[in-house]
N, C-alpha and C positions, 0 to 999 in steps of 0.2 A: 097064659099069664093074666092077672087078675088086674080089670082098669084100674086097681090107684097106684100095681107097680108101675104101670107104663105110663102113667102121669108123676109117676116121682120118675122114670128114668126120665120123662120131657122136660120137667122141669131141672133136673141137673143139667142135660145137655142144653137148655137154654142159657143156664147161670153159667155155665164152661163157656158160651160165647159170647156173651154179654161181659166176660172179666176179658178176655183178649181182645175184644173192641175197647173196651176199658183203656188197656193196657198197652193201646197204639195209637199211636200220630195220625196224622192223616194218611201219610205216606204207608202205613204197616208195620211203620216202625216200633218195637217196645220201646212207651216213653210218656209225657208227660199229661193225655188227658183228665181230669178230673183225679189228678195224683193225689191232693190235699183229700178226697173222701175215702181212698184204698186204705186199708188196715196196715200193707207191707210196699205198697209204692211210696208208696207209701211214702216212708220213709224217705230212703235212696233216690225214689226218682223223683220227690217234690226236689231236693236238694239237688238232683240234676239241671229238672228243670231250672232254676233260679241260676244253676252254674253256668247254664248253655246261654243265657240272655245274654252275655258277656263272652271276650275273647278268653279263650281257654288258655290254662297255662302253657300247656305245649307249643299254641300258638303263641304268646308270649318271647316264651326262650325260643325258637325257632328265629324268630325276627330278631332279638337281641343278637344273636349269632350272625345274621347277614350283614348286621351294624357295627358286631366289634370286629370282623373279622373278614367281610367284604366278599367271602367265598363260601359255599358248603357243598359239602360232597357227600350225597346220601345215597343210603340204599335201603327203598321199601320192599318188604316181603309179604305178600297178598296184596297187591296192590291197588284188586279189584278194574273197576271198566273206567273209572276216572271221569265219573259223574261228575258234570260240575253245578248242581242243583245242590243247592246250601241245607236243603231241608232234610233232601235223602240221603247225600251222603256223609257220612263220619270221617273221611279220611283226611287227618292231618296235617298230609303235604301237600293237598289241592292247592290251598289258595298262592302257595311259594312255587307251584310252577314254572309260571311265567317270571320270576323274582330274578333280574340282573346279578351273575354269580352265582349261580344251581348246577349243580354238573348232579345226573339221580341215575340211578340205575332201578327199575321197576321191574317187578320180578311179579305175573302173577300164571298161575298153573292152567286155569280152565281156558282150553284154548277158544272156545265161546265167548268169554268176557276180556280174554286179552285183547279180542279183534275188536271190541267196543274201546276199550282203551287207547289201542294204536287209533283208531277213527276218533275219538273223544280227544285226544293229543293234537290232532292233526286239524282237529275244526276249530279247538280253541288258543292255540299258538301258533305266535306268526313264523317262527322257525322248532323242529326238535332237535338241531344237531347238539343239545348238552343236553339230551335225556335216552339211554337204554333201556329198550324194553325186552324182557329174556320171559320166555312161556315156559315155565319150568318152577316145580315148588324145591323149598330148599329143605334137606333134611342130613342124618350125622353119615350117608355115606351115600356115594352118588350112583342112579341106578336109569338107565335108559327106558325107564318105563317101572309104574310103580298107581297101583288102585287109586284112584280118586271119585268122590262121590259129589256130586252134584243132584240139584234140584229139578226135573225136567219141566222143559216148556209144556206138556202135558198138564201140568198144573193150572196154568192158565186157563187154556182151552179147555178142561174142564169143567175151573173155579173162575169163571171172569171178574168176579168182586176181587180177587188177589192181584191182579193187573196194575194197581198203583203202588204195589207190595216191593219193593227196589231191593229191600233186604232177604227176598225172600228168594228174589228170580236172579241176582247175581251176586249177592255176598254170601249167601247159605252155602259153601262149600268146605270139603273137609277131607283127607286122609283117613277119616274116623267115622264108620258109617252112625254110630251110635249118638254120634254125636251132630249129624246133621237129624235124624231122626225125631232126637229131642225136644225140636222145635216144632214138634206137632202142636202141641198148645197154644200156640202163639196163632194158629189156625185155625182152633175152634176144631181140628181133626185127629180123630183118632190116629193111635201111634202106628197102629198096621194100617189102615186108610192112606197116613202118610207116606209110610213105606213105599207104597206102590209105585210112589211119583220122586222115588230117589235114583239114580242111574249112578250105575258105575261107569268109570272111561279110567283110562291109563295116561298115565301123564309123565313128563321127564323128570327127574330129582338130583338139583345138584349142591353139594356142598359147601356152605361158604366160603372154602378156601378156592372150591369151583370158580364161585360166584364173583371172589376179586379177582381173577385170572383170566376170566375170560372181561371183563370189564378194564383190564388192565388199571388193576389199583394196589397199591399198596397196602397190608391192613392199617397203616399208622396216617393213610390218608383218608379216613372216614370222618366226617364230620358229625354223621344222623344216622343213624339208625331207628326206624319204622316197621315193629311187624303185625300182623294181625294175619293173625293163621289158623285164627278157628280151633282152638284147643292147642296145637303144638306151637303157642307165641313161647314161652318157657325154657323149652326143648332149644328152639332156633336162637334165641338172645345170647344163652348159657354156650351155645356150639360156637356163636361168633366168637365171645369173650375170651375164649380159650384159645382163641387164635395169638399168636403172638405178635405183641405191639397192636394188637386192635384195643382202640382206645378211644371212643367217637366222644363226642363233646357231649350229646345227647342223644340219650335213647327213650324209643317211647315203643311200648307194646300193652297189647289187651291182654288185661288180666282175668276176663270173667271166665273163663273157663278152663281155669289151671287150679292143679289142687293145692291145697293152703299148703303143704309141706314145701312142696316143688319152690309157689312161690315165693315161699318164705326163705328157702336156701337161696332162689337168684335175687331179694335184697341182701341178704348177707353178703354174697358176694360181690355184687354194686357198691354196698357200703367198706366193704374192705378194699374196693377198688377206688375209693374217693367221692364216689359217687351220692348226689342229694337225691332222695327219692321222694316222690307226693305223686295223690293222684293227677292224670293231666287235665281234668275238668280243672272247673275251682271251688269245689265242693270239697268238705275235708273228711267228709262220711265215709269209716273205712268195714261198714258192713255187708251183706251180702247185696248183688244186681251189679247189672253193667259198667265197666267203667273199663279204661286206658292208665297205666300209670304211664311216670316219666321219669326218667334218670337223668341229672345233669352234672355236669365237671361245674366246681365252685367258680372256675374262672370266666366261664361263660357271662355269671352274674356280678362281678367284680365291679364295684362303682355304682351297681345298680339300687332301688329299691326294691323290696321284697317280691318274690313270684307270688 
């Protein structure tokens, strides 16, 4: 090979990780540094950033709900380890954990981060007896064992610069190898490089209608609904709905990696069901990159000013 290809291969693979450093937090996370100079962060994530400075709308309606209604009864699906580091984690319904009136049922598959969860539950509340935690992902038919792909701790031990990487070592999981693979980029690693450090394991699968049964709920007593499943949020929101009398005041799931059609069928259906949809930051940016939406029942926000 002749020195100026392998000085243009170096410097592309410099430029490939010099945008992923770009393009994370300090945590690892894709997000706001030097967002204002990106061509396409640009966009979406300067307008994150500016949205995350502030309480998100989900957190918002969430807490209006404790207020008009003194109770809620949720069920997160991917619930992940239950970080309570404000920086690394995204999830939700951290901060309403401990919230007077939470009865949650937490559902997450990888039985590695559910034991951080159950330990993360137990170190930061003074009691769990109004929270369920089930090691099981939920999907449209229930199967005692079902592929699941995780990130391995091999990654680390490898890559020790990825060690502050939170997104990487316990929320990068998925049903879809393709879809945890993906996220090579975000590593500065090639996509078979990545590969290597993906594992499969077998995990339980139970169906929502499992999922209130064994929690003993009613579906017409759900409050909240929460999912973030790594590409099949869509799939699971759509399976709840369909349940009869499931009708939660508020739902909120991740939409960055659902196809625009899918999506686009479960707001129709949201909006046929009554439902106000926006995204849950409070950015109104509805182009492409990361984001959570949120559904909520009119009556949630009744008397209120604007989400």
């Amino acid at each position: 090979m002749q020195t100026s290809s392998i000085r243009r291969l170096g410097a592309l693979f410099f430029l490939r990780a010099l945008w992923a450093w770009l393009l994370c937090d300090a945590g690892g996370q894709p997000g706001c540094r030097f967002a204002r100079w990106l061509p396409r962060a640009d966009v979406h994530t300067a307008l994150r950033c500016q949205a995350d400075k502030q309480e998100s709308r989900s957190a918002r309606l969430i807490d209006r709900a404790f207020k008009k209604y003194g109770q809620v009864t949720a069920i997160q699906v991917g619930a992940c380890d239950g970080d309570p580091d404000q920086t690394t984690s995204n999830d939700p319904l951290r901060m309403f954990l401990a919230r007077p009136g939470l009865h949650a049922v937490l559902l997450e598959p990888n039985p590695v981060v559910f034991k951080m969860l159950q330990d993360n539950l137990k170190a930061q509340l003074e009691t769990t007896e109004h929270i369920l935690v089930m090691n099981a992902a939920v999907t449209n038919k229930s199967f005692d064992s079902v592929p699941f792909y995780v990130v391995s701790p091999r990654l680390i031990r490898d890559f020790p610069r990825f060690e502050h990487f939170h997104w990487a070592r316990y929320q990068l999981s998925s049903m879809d190898w393709a879809h945890v693979a993906k996220h090579h980029e975000y590593l500065a690693l090639s996509r078979d490089k990545f590969a290597t450090y993906i594992d499969k394991i077998d995990v339980r699968a139970l169906t929502p209608a499992d999922v209130l049964t064994k929690a003993a709920l009613e579906p017409g007593a759900v409050d909240l609904l929460v999912v973030d499943a790594e590409g099949y949020d869509v799939e699971i929101v759509t399976a709840f709905l369909l349940l009869d009398a499931f009708n939660p005041k508020i739902i909120i799931f991740e939409a960055t990696h659902s196809q625009n059609a899918q999506l686009h069928d479960l707001q129709s259906l949201l909006a046929l069901r009554g439902y106000q949809v926006a995204r849950a930051d409070n950015s109104e940016y509805q182009g492409e990159g990361g984001y959570d939406m949120v559904a909520w029942q009119p009556e949630v926000t009744v008397g209120e000013s604007e989400i």
